[in-house]
Structure formats: structure tokens, C-alpha cells
N, C-alpha and C positions, 0 to 999 in steps of 0.2 A: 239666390234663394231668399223669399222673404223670411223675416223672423218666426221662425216655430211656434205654434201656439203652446199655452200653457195647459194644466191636467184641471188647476183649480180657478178661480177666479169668473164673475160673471160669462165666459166664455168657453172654460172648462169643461161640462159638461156636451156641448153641442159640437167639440173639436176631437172629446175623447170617441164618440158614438160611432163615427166611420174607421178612426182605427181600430172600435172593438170588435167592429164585424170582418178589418182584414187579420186581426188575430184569432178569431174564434174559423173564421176560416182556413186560415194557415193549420191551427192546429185541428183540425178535424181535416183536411189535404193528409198531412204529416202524418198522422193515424192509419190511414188507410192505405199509405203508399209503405209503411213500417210494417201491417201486416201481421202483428203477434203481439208480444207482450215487451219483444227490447228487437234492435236492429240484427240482421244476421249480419254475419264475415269478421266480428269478432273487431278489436281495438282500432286494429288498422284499417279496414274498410271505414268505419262510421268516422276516424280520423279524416281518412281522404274527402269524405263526400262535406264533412263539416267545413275540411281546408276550402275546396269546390266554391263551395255557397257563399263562405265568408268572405274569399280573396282578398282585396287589401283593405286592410283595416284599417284606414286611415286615408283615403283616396283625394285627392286633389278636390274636386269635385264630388259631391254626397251623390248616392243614390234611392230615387223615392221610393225603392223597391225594396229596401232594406228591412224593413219589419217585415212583409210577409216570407222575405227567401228567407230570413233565418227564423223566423217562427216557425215555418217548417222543416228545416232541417233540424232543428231542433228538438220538435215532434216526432219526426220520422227518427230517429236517434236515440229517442229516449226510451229507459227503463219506465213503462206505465205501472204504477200502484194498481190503477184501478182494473188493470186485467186480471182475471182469474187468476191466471197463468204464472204472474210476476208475484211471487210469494218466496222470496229469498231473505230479506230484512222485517227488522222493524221498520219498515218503510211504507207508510200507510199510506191509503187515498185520502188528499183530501175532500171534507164535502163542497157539494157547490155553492152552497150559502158563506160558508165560511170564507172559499176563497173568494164572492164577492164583496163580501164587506172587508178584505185585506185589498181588495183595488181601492177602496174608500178607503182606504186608510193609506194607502199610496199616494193616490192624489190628493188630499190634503197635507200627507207630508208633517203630523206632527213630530218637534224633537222634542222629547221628554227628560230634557236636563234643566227645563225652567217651566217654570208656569206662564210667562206668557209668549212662549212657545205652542204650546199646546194644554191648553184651557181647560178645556173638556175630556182630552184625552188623558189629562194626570188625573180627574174628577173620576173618569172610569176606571180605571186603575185602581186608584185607592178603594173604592167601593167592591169593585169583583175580587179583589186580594182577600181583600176584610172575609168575603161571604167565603171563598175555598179555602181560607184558613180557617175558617170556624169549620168547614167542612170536615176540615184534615183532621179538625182537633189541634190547632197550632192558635198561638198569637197571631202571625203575622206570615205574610205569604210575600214573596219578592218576584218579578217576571225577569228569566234568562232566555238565555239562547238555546237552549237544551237541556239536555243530563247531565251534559261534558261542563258547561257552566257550572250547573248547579253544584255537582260536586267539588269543583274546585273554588268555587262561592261557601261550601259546607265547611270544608278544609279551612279555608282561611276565616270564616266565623270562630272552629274549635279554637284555632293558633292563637288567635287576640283573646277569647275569653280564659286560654292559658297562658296569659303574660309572654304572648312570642316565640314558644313552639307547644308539638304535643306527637305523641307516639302514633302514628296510625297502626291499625291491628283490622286487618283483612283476610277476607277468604281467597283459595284460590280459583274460584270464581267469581271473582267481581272484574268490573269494568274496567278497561287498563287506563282510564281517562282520571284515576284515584289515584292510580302509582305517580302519573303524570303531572297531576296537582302537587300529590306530596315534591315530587322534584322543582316543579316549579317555585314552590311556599318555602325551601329551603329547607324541609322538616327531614328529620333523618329518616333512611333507607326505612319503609314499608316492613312491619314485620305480616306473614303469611302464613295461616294458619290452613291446613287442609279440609279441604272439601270431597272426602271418597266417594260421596253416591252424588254429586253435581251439589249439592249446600255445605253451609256453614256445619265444621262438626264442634255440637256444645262444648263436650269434653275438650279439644283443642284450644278451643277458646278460652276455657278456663283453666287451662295448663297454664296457655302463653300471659296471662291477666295477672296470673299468681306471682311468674317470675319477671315479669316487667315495670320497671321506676315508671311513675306515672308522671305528667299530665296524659292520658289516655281516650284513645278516638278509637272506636269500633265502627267500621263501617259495613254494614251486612244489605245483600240485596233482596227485594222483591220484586224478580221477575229478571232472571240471566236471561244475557243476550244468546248464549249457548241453545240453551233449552225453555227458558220461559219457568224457572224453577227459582223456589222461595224459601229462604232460608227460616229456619224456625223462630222468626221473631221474639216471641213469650217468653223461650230460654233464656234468647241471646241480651234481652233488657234487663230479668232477670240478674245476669251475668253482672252486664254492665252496673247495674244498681250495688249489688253485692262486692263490686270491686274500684266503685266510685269514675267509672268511667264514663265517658259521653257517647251515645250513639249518635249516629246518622244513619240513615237507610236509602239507599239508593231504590226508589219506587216507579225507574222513567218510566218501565214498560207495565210492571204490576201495578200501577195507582191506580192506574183505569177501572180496574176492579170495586174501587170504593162507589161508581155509580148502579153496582150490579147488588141488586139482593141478596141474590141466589149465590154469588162470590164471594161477597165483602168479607166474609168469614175467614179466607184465607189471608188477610190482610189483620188479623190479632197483630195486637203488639205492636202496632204502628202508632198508635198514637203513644208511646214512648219514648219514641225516637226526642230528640233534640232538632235535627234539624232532616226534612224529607224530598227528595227529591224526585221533580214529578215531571212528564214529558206529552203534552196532549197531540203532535202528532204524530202519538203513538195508537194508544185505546183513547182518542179523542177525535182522531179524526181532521186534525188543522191542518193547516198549510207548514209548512215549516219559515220560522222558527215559531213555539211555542211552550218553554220551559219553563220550570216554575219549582222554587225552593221555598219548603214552610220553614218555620220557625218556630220551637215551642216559647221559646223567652226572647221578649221585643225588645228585651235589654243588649240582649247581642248584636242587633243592628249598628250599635254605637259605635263601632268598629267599621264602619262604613262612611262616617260622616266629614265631611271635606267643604273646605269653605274656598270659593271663586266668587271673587266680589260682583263679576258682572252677570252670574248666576242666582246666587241665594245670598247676597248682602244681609248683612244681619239684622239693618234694618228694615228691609222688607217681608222677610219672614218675621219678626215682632209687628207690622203690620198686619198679618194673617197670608200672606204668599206663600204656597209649599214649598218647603225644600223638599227637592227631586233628587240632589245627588246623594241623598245617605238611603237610594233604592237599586240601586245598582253599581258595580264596577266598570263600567261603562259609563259615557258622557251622552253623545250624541244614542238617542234609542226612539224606534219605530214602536207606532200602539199597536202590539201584535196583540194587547188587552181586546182589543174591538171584535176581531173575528171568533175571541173565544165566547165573549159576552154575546155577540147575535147568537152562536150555538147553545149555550146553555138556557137562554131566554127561548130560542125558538123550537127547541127540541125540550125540554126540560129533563127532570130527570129520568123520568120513562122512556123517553125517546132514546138517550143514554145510554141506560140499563138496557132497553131493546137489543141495541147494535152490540153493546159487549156481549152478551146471551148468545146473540146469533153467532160473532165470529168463533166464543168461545163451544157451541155446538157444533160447527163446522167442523174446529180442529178433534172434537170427538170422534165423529163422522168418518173421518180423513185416519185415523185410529184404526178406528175396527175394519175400516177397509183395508189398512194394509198388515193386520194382524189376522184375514179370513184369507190373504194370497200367500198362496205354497211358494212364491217365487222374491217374497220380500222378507224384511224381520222390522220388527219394530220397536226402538228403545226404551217406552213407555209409554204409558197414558198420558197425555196432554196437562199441565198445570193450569196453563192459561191458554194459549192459542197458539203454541209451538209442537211443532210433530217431526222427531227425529225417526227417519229410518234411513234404511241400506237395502241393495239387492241382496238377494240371501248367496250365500256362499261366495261373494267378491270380495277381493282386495280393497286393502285402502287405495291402492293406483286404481284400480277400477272404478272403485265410487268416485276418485276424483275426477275422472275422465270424462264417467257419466257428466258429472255437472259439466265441465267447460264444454262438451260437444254441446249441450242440451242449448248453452250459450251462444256458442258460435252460431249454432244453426238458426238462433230468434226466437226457440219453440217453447223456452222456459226460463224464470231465475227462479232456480234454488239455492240458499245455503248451505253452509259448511259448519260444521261444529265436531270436535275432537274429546269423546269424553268415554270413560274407562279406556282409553288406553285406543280407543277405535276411533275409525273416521266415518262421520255421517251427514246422510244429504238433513238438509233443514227445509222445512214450510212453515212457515210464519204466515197465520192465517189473519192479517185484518183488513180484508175487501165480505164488508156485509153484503156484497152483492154477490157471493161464490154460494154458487151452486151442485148440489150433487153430483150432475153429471160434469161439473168442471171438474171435481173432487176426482172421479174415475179417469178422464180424456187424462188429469197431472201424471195420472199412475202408469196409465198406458205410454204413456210419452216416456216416464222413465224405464219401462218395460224394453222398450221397443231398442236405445239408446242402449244399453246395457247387453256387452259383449258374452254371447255364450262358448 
């Protein structure tokens, strides 16, 4: 076999062109032979057919066929965001702009642990941070990997700005990726404070604030992965202010809301926080990975800052070279900056606010539909773009059932979420491209699945 061509380099572009069209191929094969919105037969079928396609992973001898069979079986296998139908997570589509300036940023391949690893990519960076923390209302904005980063990037911000530990104080709706941190960070056992109607309750808060020795972290959310519900921020800063505590706020799923007019409102109180964490694709629409932790005080980065001589030399940052490593926990990192900055440049903020508007009317939509059927119940009104219901009069066995047949058979992903004490199916609406009557076909599909 001759040597592989390269993604990038004078030759780059003319080597990438044939395999974009055996992959865009594969995956539009793989789509149509999949047939719905996830594979039917359930773990063990799409195991087999994946074992099938891949065979030996390592064969004597390469095969040239290798990118299109598993590009499609791959396709044919997978959980689609962008079907109507696949509405179980925060698991968004991404757009197509986005994900192709993430191919350009693949094939060039910057690492963002030096500057002159990636030049222009630290250049964007620093510039699109600066602009979404002004946005947030923050100093200073940092790129993760997620929520699950950001949080435990937030955690360990508090810890150093308290001399190496601090009390976390949470709802029992927040993200289990918080508790996780704190065990991580060393910090003692999570105190939990109750959430009776799915948020933060003030009064609890300020019970557990009054009798706990401080250095103190509040972590409250905007936008539970349960239900897409938000904790009363105003109070809860309030609180914290009154009780000398630090907040953070977990905002992966509710940030999105800061590009919406007509939302933003539900987002008071946020720019209190200390440190916020944000998740674009969620209500943003990326590729995955595209996480992101503001900052109110650029002072607590310092805690980040780490000296590797053949990275950020001292004297070359006193030359004017950036140091990169005091932006992350992380060494080696991908400019997942680029596919955000095409999107916010080529859509702006209308475009934005457009798409959140529509998903968040959807999940309205998807409401009153299943609060007008004698045959459903529905938990509440929508916060943001989450819509818990149940068949009416079934078991929690029963709801659970519904979903995983609905699974097996390919015809749906719904979620799951457990709240007052009941089990309910979840739709998570963020495919701007769902439609009314997709909204009806979801209902009838769980209609029809659901044992009388």
C-alpha cells in the first residue's frame, strides 16, 4: 500500500474531496437502510451487525473499503438527533455549517497547548471567549468539553480560591457530574438540599447556609436534565450574598436561552453567579464537544497556571507568545472555538434567537397536545424545551416498557425522568426542523405502543 495521503498540506484538499463523497455517501446509504430515528432489535442486534462490518480490527493486510463499510454501519446504527422522532436527550442536531468548519478544524489539526502549535486558532479563541463572556456578563470565558468539564473546572476554580477546600451545597436536582467532581477534588461529601416541585427550595437553602462552617459553593441549575427546569436564581444569589457564599450555576442546557428575547428573562440572576456553565451543543446547535465555563473574576484563573518549559517558557511569553496552558485542564486541545465562531458570525444573534423560539414553541405545541388527549397526563408546561408526560392511568412498569419497546422496535428515543415520586417518558425538543405533524405521528407512536 502506498503511503496515505495527508488531510492538510498542499495536497490536502484534493486527497480529502473523494473520501468526502465516500463518506457523505456511506452516510446517507446508512440512513436509509436504518429507516427511523435509531436501529431496531435493540443492543444486541446493532452489536452483531457493527461486530459484521468491523471484523478484524487489525488485519494483516488493510482494507480500501474500510471507511465506507463502517461509515455506514455506523449510520445505519445510530441514534439521529436530526430526526423528529429521536427526541430522548439533550442530544441536539448539529448544524451543517458548524459541522463543516469542525472538518477544517480537523484537518488542520490545531493543538492549543502553544501558540505555535496553533496560531490563529489560540488568536480565535481568545477573541470569541472575550465576546461570550462579555455576553454572559463574566470576565472571562474558558472552552471544555461539556457541562461535565465545566463543572468540575467550577469546583476546582471554588477550592483554590478557598485555600484547598470548600463545602459544596446543592439541590437534589442538579447534575450527578457535581457530586462527581466534588469526589474527584477530594472536597467533602456534597451537602443536599431538597428540591420538592423539581428546583432549588430557597428556604432549604438558607436553613442548610445558616448551619454550615463555611468556605461555601452553591451550585444551582438552569435548565435540569429531568425536566428542563430552573432554579430560582435571584433568591438563590441573594442567599449566597447574605451568607458570604460563592455561587456557580450550572447553565449547559438553559444558557441557550441568553440568545432569545423573549426567554432571556428566565435567566435573572445569572449574571451573579461566579463562575457559569454553558453547553452549545445543546441550544447552540454544535457538534459535540462544545463546552464552555465563564468567569466572573479573571483573578481565579490563577489557579490554572502551570509552567512546561517547552510550552510557555518564560521567556517567551515575556516576548509576547501566549500562554495556553493557564486555559485549560487539559494539554493537548482541538479549536472546537472555530465551529462556534462560523455559527455565531454566520447566523448572528437573530438567527439564534430564531432556532431557540422555534424549539422552545414546539415543546409548547407538544403540551397542549398531550394535555387535549383523554388518553395522556401531562406534568407541566414546558420551561424550556422539555415535555414530561405518561399514558394516563399506567404504571411506572408500563411507562417503562413503553419506552424500551418504542426502542427496540427503531420507531422512537424518548427519555426517562422520575419526579414527584413517578416515572415519566421525556421529549426534549431541540431539532428546529420538528414539525406539527411529527409532534402528533411522537403521540400516536406512544399511543399505539402502550398496553391497554
Amino acid at each position: 500500500m502506498p503511503t496515505p495521503p495527508l488531510a492538510s498540506g498542499p495536497d490536502g484538499p484534493g486527497a480529502l474531496r473523494p473520501l468526502l463523497d465516500t463518506v457523505l455517501d456511506a452516510l446517507d446509504a446508512g440512513r436509509r437502510a436504518r429507516g427511523g430515528p435509531l436501529p431496531a432489535g435493540g443492543p444486541e442486534a446493532v452489536t452483531a451487525r457493527m461486530r459484521d462490518a468491523l471484523g478484524d480490527v487489525l488485519p494483516d493486510e488493510g482494507d480500501p473499503d474500510a471507511l465506507r463499510a463502517l461509515v455506514h454501519a455506523l449510520a445505519e446504527g445510530a441514534a439521529d438527533p436530526a430526526d423528529p422522532l429521536c427526541a430522548g436527550h439533550l442530544h441536539g442536531p448539529p448544524l451543517a455549517l458548524a459541522t463543516a468548519a469542525d472538518l477544517a478544524a480537523t484537518a488542520l489539526n490545531p493543538s492549543l497547548d502553544s501558540w505555535d502549535q496553533a496560531p490563529a486558532a489560540s488568536a480565535l479563541e481568545a477573541l470569541v471567549t472575550r465576546a461570550l463572556a462579555e455576553a454572559a456578563g463574566a470576565a472571562d470565558c474558558l472552552v471544555t468539553t461539556g457541562g461535565t468539564e465545566s463543572n468540575q473546572l467550577a469546583l476546582l476554580l471554588a477550592r483554590e480560591a478557598h485555600g484547598g477546600s470548600v463545602q459544596l451545597v446543592t439541590a437534589a436536582n442538579a447534575h450527578h457530574s457535581l457530586t462527581r467532581a466534588a469526589w474527584l477534588l477530594g472536597l467533602p461529601e456534597p451537602v443536599t438540599v431538597p428540591a420538592p416541585a423539581g428546583t432549588l427550595d430557597p428556604a432549604a437553602l438558607d436553613e442548610a447556609l445558616t448551619g454550615l462552617p463555611g468556605p461555601l459553593l452553591v451550585a444551582a441549575t438552569a435548565g435540569t436534565t429531568d425536566a428542563g427546569l430552573i432554579d430560582p436564581l435571584p433568591e438563590i444569589a441573594a442567599l449566597c450574598r447574605a451568607h458570604g457564599a460563592r455561587l456557580h450555576v450550572d447553565a449547559a442546557y438553559g444558557g441557550g436561552l441568553l440568545f432569545s428575547e423573549r426567554h432571556r428573562h428566565r435567566l435573572t440572576g445569572l449574571d451573579a453567579a461566579d463562575t457559569v456553565t454553558l453547553d452549545l451543543h445543546k441550544l447552540g446547535w454544535q457538534p459535540i464537544a462544545a463546552g464552555l465555563l465563564t468567569v466572573r473574576n479573571a483573578r481565579d484563573l490563577t489557579a490554572l497556571h502551570q509552567r512546561a518549559d517547552y510550552l510557555n517558557a518564560d521567556d517567551d511569553t515575556e516576548a509576547g507568545f501566549p500562554d495556553l496552558l493557564g486555559r485549560s485542564l487539559r494539554t493537548t486541545r482541538r479549536p472546537d472555538i472555530l465551529k462556534i465562531a462560523v455559527t455565531l458570525r454566520t447566523l448572528g444573534r437573530s438567527g439564534l434567537e430564531a432556532l431557540v423560539d422555534q424549539v422552545c414553541e414546539r415543546a409548547d405545541e407538544l403540551a397542549r397536545l398531550i394535555a387535549a388527549h383523554p388518553d395522556f397526563e401531562l406534568y407541566d408546561r414546558p420551561t424550556i424545551s422539555t415535555v414530561l408526560f405518561r399514558p394516563a392511568d399506567a404504571t411506572d412498569e408500563a411507562v417503562a416498557a413503553v419506552r424500551r419497546r418504542l426502542l427496540g422496535d427503531g420507531r422512537a428515543v424518548l427519555g426517562r425522568a422520575r419526579l414527584n415520586g413517578r416515572l415519566w417518558l421525556k421529549a426534549t425538543l431541540l431539532n428546529p426542523h420538528t414539525r406539527p405533524d411529527h409532534l402528533a405521528a411522537l403521540l400516536k407512536l406512544v399511543e399505539g405502543h402502550t398496553p391497554r
